[in-house]
Structure formats: structure tokens, C-alpha cells
N, C-alpha and C positions, 0 to 999 in steps of 0.2 A: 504494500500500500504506500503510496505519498502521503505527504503534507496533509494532515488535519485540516481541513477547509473551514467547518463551520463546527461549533456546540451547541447545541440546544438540551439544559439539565440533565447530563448525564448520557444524551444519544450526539453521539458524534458525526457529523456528514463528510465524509472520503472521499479522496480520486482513487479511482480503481486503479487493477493492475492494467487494464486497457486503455489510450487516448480515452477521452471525452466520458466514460463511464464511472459509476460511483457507487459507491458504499454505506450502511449505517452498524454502526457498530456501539451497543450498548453495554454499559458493565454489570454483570451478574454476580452473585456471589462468588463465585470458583473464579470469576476471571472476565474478559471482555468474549460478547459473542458481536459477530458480525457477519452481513448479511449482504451479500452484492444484489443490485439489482440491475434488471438485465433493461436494456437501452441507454440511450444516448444522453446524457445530462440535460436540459432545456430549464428555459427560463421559469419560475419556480412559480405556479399559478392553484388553485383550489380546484378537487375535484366538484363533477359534479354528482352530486349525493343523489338526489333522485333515481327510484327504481333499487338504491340497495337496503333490504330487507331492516326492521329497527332492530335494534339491539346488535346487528353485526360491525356499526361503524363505532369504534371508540377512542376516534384520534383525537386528540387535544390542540386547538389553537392554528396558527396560520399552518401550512405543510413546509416541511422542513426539503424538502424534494421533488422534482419533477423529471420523467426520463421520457425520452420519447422513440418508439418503437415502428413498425411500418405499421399502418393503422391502427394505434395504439398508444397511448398515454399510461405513468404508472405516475401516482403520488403519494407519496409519505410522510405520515403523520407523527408526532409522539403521542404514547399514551402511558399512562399511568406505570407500565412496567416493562418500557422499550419504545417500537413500534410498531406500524400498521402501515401496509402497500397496499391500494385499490389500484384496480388494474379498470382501465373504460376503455372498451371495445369502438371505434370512431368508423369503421369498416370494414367489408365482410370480407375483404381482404387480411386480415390482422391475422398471425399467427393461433395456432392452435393450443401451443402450448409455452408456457412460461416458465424461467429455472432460476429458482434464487438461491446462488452457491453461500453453505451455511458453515461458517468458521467458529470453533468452541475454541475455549480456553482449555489445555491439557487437564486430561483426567475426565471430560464433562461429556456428556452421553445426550442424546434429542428423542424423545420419543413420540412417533407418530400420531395422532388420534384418531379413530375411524372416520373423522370428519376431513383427512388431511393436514390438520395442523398439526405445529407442533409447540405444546405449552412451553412457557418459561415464561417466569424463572421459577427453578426447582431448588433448595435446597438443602442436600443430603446431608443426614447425620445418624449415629448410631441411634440404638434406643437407649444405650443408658445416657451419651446427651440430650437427645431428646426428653426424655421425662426430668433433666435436672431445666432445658428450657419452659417445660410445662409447668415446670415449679414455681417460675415465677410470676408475681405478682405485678399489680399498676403501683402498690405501696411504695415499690422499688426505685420508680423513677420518681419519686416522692423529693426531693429535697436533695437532689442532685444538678448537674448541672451537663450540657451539652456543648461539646466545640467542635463544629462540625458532627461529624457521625459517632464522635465517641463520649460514651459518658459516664463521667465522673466515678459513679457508683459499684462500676464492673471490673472485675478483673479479668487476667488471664483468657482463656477459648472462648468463656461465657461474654467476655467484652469483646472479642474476634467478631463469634456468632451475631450479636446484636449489630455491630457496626455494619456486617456485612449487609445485613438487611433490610439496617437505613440507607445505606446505598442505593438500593434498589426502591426503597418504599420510601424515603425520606423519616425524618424523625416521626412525626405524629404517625405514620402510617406503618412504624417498624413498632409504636409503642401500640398499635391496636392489632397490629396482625399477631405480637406476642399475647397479646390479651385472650386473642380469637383462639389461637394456638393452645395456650392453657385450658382453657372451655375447654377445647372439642376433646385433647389427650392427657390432662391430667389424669394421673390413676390409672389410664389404658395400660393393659398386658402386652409389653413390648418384648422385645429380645434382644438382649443386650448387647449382643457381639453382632445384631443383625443390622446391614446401612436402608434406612429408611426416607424417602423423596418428600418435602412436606411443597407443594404449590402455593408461592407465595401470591398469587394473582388470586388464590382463592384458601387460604389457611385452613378452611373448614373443611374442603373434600379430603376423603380416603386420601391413606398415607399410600406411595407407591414403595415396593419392592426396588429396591435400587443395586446395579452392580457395587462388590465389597470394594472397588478401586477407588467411587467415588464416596468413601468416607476413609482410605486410606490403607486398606484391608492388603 
């Protein structure tokens, strides 16, 4: 990749490894993931939203990208934990199929959905840290303080864990998704030596089965 072009909170906009193409590359817990997208950089304009289904657009704010393909527009968004590409179809000439080459940070796994996506951000931890994260409380950030992502009150992995996830969620949203986390696993029957996937886009769903690499195994 070249020269870092543009930041938008934590999603970065890239020149590709091709002339005129580009990238967005977000940081996750394990690491930066990044995500080429396929056309030609263009002048940076809004999609048009009409015709895509509610609940499926959840880009935030002006689009951070525009690529343009043979009848074909893509644009990207941030949202709350990365981004988001709409692809608009301009002619019936436009390709059939679209490929957005997907770069993880070492160690980090993508899992597909039957829907074709792929969630993130995941992140993996044993169960015995897991239920010392479920342990904690909101009391906790009670009379502490914040500088940047890390705070005052934490020590050692359990301050790693936490910062890693304000990263991602920012403060207030690392202090509710630990919140949400507690609820849903405190007291669950885990297995100690086992690496468990917790989705931070949604804390509450079923833990995933995770490979032993991504907790260190």
C-alpha cells in the first residue's frame, strides 16, 4: 500500500497497490483489517439510497469513497465498526461480479455468513478471560479516568482487553458493550482452555467457536 490519503475515526482511505485504485483499512482488535475495493478512485459523491432495503444501509455521515467501474459506481461509508460498500448498478452492461480482496492482521480468521458477509469485529478470548471480563462491573469505571482508550483503573491483559475495544467501539461504547457482555455471560459454563469469538457489532449473540491460534493456543 502507499501513503495514507485520508482518516476518517479510525477507517483509513488508501492508494492501492494499482494506479488510480484504493483501499479502506480499519483497526480491529488483533490488528488493522483492510479491504480493497475494486474500480477506479472518482470524485467522492453520495450514493443513491433508494431501492436498498431499510435496515441494510448503516453508513454514517458524508462517504469516505467513490470508485468507478464500467457501469458501475461503489461508495463507502463509515459505520459504527468499520465500513460499508454499496455497489449501484448504472447499466446493464456492468459486471456481474464484484471482489473485495480482504487483508487481516496475522493470526485473525473471517468467517463467512450464509448471507455472504463477513462479521467483524470478532474478539477472541479464552473462557477463563472471558468470564474474568464478564466479571466486571459499570462500578468499575466509576471514579476512574480515560486518556484516550486506556483507563486508569485497569491493569495488565484486562487493560489490553478493554482498550482494544474502545478502539473499535470508542469509550462509551466499549463501557456498554462490556456491560452487555456481563449480562448475557456472566456465570455461563465456559471452558477454560477453550478460544471463544464474542461479536462486538453485537455482544449479545452466541459466543463462536474460535481456532486455539486466535487466543494464542
Amino acid at each position: 500500500m502507499h501513503e495514507i490519503a485520508k482518516k476518517y475515526d479510525g477507517v483509513d482511505v488508501m492508494a492501492g497497490n494499482a494506479p488510480g485504485t484504493a483501499a479502506v483499512q480499519t483497526q480491529s482488535p488483533s490488528g488493522a483489517v483492510r479491504i480493497t475495493v475494486p474500480g477506479k478512485k472518482s470524485e467522492t459523491r453520495p450514493a443513491q439510497l433508494k431501492g436498498v432495503p431499510i435496515g441494510h444501509f448503516i453508513g454514517e455521515g458524508a462517504p469516505l469513497l467513490t470508485t468507478a467501474l464500467s457501469g458501475a459506481t461503489t461508495t463507502t461509508y463509515s459505520t459504527p465498526h468499520g465500513s460499508q460498500t454499496l455497489i449501484t448498478v448504472e447499466s446493464d452492461k456492468a459486471l456481474r461480479d464484484y471482489r473485495f480482496p480482504l487483508a487481516l492482521a496475522a493470526g485473525s480468521t473471517a468467517k463467512v455468513e450464509t448471507d455472504g458477509s463477513v462479521p467483524w469485529p470478532v474478539l477472541a478470548l479464552t473462557g477463563a478471560e472471558l468470564q474474568v471480563l464478564a466479571g466486571l462491573s459499570a462500578a468499575v469505571f466509576v471514579g476512574g479516568t480515560w486518556v484516550g482508550c486506556t483507563f486508569s483503573k485497569l491493569t495488565g491483559w484486562i487493560a489490553t482487553v478493554v482498550n482494544l475495544i474502545c478502539r473499535v467501539s470508542g469509550v462509551s461504547g466499549a463501557i456498554s458493550a462490556i456491560g452487555i457482555i456481563s449480562g448475557a455471560f456472566r456465570g455461563a459454563r465456559l471452558v477454560a482452555t477453550k478460544c471463544y469469538g464474542i461479536n462486538l457489532s453485537k455482544p449479545s449473540a452466541p459466543l463462536r467457536d474460535m481456532p486455539g491460534r486466535d487466543c494464542g493456543f
